[in-house]
C-alpha positions, 0 to 999 in steps of 0.5 A, spaced: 432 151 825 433 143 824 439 141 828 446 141 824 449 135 821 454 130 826 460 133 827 460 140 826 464 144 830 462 151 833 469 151 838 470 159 838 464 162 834 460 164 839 464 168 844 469 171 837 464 173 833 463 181 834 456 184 831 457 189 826 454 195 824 451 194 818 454 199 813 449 205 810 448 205 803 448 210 798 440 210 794 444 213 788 449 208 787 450 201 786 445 195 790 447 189 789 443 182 791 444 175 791 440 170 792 442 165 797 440 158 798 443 150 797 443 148 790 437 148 786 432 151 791 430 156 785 435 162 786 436 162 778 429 163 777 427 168 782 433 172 780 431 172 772 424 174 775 425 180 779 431 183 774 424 182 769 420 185 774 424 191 776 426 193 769 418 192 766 418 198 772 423 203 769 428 201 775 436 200 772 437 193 773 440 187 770 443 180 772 449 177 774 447 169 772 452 163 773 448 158 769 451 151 769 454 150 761 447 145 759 443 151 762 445 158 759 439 162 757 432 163 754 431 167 748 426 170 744 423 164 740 425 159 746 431 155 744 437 155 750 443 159 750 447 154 753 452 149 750 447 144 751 447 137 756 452 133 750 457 139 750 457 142 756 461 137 759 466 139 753 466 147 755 467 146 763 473 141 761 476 145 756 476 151 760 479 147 767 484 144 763 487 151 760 486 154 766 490 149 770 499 150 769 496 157 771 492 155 777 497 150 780 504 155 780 500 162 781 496 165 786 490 168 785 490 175 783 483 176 788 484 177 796 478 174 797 479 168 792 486 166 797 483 168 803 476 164 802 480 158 799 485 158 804 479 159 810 475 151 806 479 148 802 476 144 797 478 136 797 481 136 792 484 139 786 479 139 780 474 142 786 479 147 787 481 149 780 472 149 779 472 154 786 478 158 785 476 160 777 468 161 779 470 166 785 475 170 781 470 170 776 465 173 781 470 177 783 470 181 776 463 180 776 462 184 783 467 190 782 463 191 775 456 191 779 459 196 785 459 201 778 453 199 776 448 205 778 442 200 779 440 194 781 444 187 781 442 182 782 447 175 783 443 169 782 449 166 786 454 170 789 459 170 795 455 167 801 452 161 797 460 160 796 462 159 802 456 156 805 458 151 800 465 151 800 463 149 807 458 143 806 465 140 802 468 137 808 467 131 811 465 135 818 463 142 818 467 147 821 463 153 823 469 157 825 473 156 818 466 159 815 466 165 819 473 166 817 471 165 810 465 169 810 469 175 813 474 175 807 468 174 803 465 181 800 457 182 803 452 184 797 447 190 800 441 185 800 441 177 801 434 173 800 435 167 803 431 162 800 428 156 804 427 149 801 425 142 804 431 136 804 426 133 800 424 138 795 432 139 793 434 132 793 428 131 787 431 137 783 437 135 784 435 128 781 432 131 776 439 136 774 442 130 774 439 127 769 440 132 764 447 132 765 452 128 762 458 124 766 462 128 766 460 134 769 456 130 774 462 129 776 463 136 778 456 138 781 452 136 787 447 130 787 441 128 792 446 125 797 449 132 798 443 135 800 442 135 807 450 137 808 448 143 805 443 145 808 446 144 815 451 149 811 447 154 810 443 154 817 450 156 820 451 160 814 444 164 817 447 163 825 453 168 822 449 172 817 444 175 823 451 176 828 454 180 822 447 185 821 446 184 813 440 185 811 436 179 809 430 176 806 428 170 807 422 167 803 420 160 801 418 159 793 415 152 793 413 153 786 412 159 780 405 161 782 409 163 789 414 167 784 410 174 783 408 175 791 417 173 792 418 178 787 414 184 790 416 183 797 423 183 793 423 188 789 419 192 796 426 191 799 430 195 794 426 200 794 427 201 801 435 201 800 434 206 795 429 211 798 425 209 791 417 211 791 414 204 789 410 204 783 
């Protein structure tokens, strides 16, 4: 593991952190998997690969995606779903600004919004009127997967959001992470996705230019990679001490993605008690 960033801070982690037995899971009901990894490691990708894989097997599955408004999705004669990178600044304004005399008066209706955002704070208040709508978002999101009697799969779900959450602050602490991480719901399977700093700063790049001012505004550049890799390798430190089941693949390009999807999809067999086909 490469060191952390200066500055973090591990006071108390080490001796308060309690191992947790993982939880048994129940092959007739839900499995939810979430892709984790620093913004623009490929986890959309990969999510949208192994839902395709796994309903082409007959499996129940489907997919929780949080595209970026100038992404959305493919359809069947290419074109993008998404509002496009000249309205997508529109969209997410539009939906902050009607959410915000709610927000500012009124807490969240979700424990584990408060209690994530209590634990990292954002810096400012237009990232905590982003975080706070995303997380509650994905709160709905989550409780709608736990009845689901398949597969799903987050491209990005609660741990992405604290690790990221965590790499906001101009320091990482790593005891307000584990808080946060203990009031944040754990999916039944976590794929940690690796990618050098160098790679994430060229698709961050790339991201970027796609994006129009506004919502550059709200969305990691190349200069925040490194902090958020130093987040999520704490975030690795906490998740082996709370015994989740994790995968850990490196996808470096899409001629990688069949080999990462088989060894997934071999994962969730397993939870399940699936014969694999």
């Amino acid at each position: 593991m490469a060191p952390l960033f200066n500055g973090a801070s591990w006071a108390g982690v080490e001796r308060r952190e309690p191992v947790r037995p993982p939880v048994p899971h129940d092959p007739a009901g839900a499995t939810l998997v979430e892709m984790v990894g620093p913004a623009a490691c490929g986890k959309t990708t990969l999510a949208r690969a192994l839902v395709a894989a796994l309903q082409a097997r007959g499996r129940a599955a489907r997919l929780a995606a949080s595209a970026r408004p100038s992404e959305g999705e493919d359809d069947p004669r290419g074109w993008r779903t998404g509002a496009g990178p000249l309205l997508a600044p529109a969209s997410r304004m539009a939906k902050a600004a009607a959410l915000a005399p709610t927000l500012a008066g009124r807490p969240s209706a979700q424990r584990s919004t408060r209690e994530i955002l209590g634990a990292l704070p954002p810096r400012s208040f237009m990232w905590e009127l982003r975080y706070r709508r995303y997380l509650d978002q994905l709160g709905a999101r989550w409780e709608e997967a736990l009845a689901f009697p398949g597969a799903t799969v987050f491209d990005q779900g609660f741990l992405s959001a604290v690790a990221s959450l965590a790499a906001l602050g101009r320091a990482l602490d790593v005891a307000a992470c584990a808080r946060a991480l203990d009031a944040a719901p754990r999916p039944d399977l976590a794929v940690r996705l690796d990618a050098p700093l160098e790679r994430l700063e060229h698709r961050l790049t790339l991201r970027l230019r796609a994006q129009g001012p506004v919502e550059r505004l709200l969305e990691p550049g190349p200069a925040a990679a490194p902090a958020q890799l130093a987040a999520f390798e704490a975030l690795d430190v906490l998740l082996e001490r709370r015994a989740l089941r994790v995968l850990r693949l490196s996808v470096p390009d899409l001629d990688a993605l069949p080999a990462a999807v088989a060894r997934i999809e071999h994962e969730i067999a397993a939870l399940r008690g699936e014969t694999e086909t």
